[in-house]
C-alpha positions as CSV (number, residue, x, y, z in Angstrom):
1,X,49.5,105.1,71.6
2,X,46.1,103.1,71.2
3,X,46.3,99.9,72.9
4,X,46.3,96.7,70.2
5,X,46.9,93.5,71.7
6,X,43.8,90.9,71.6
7,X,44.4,90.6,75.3
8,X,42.5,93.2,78.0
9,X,44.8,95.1,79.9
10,X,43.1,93.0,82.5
11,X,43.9,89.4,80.8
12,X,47.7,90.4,80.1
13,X,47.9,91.4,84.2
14,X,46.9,87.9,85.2
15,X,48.9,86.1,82.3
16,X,51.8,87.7,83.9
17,X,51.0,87.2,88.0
18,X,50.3,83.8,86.7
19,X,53.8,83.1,84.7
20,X,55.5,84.8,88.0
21,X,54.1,81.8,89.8
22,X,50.8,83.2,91.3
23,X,47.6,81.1,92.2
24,X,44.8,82.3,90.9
25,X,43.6,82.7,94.4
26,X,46.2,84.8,95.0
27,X,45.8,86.8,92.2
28,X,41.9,87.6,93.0
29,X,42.6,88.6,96.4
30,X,45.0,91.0,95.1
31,X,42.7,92.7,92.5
32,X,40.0,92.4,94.7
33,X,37.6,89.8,92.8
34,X,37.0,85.9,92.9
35,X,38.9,82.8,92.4
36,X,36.1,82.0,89.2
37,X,36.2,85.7,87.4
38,X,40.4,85.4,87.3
39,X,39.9,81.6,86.1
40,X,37.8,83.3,83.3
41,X,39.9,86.1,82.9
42,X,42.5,83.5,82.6
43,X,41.2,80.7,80.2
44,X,39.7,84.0,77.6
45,X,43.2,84.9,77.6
46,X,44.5,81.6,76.4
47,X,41.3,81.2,74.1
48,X,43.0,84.8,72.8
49,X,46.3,84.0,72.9
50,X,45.5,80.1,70.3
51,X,43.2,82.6,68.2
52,X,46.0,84.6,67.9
53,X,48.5,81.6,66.9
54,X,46.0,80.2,64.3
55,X,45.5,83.8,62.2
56,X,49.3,84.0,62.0
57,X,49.6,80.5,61.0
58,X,46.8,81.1,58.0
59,X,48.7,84.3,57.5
60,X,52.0,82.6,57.0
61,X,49.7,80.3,55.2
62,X,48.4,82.6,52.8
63,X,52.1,84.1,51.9
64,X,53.8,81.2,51.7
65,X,55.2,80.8,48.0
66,X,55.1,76.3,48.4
67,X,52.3,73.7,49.3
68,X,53.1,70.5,49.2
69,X,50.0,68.2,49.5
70,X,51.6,64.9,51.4
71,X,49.2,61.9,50.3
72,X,47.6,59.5,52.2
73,X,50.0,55.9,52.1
74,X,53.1,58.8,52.2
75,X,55.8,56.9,54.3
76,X,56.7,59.9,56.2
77,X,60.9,59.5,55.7
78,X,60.3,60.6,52.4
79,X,58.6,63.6,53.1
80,X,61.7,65.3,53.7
81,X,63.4,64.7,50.1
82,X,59.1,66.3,49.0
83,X,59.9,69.0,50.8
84,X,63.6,69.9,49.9
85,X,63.0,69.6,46.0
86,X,60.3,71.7,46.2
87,X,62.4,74.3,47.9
88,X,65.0,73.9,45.9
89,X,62.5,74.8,42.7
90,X,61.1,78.0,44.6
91,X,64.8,78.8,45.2
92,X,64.6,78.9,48.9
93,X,66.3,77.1,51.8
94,X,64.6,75.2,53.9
95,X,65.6,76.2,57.7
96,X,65.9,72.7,58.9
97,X,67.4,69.5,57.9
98,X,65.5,66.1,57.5
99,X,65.5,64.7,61.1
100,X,63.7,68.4,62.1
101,X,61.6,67.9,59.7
102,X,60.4,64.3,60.8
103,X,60.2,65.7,64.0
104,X,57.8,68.7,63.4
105,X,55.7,66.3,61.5
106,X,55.1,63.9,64.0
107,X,54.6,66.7,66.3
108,X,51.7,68.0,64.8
109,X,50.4,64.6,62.7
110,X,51.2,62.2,64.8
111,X,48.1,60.8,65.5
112,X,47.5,60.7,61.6
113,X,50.4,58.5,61.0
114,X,50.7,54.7,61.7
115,X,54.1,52.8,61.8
116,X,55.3,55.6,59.1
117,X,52.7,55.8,57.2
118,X,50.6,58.8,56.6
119,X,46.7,57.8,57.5
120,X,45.7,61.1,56.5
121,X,46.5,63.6,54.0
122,X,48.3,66.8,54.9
123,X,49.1,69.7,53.6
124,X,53.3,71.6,54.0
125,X,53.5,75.2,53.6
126,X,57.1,76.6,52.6
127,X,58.2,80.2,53.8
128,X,60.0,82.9,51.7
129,X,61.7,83.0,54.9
130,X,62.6,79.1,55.0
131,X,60.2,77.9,57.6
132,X,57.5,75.1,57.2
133,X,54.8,74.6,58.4
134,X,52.8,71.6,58.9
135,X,48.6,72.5,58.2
């Protein structure tokens, strides 16, 4: 079977030594190279592994039936009622309730919101499958 992963063999070896708790130190004296190359190895990997998160995310992007556009003065405790009735049109359910909502949100717009307020606009995609995602 032909080997498909964005990671090198190589990459996915020291991803793993390091998630069992290995130095990177360690690591090079045991594959016989320095403490820099595996620090490379390492941060290509992670460079990789983000790449790889982003083309799912415009993936999911792409297939996802709902976009909600959330507008700049939004006060975000009313996103979640946006977000539900647009569901609700597409005829999907939404996998989780207000306060998760609020919370993912602020997770990845926090620093575009002030005292509730969206500062920035924002785009919400909604899933066939029910989950959102905040772009």
């Amino acid at each position: 079977m032909a080997y498909k992963s964005f990671l090198t063999k190589r990459q996915l070896a020291v991803l793993r030594l390091r998630q069992a708790g290995m130095t990177q130190e360690e690591i090079a004296r045991r594959i016989k190279t320095t403490r820099a190359n595996i620090s490379l190895i390492e941060k290509r990997a992670r460079e990789n592994v983000e790449r790889s998160k982003e083309t799912i995310r415009e993936w999911n992007s792409v297939i996802s039936p709902v976009r909600i556009t959330v507008k700049k003065g939004t006060d975000v405790m009313t996103i979640p009622e946006l977000v539900f009735a647009e569901a609700d049109k597409a005829s999907i359910h939404v996998k989780c309730d207000s306060i998760g909502l609020i919370t993912l949100i602020k997770k990845e717009k926090g620093n575009s919101i002030t005292n509730r307020i969206v500062d920035e606009p924002f785009e919400i995609d909604i899933a066939n499958s029910g989950d959102v995602a905040v772009l």
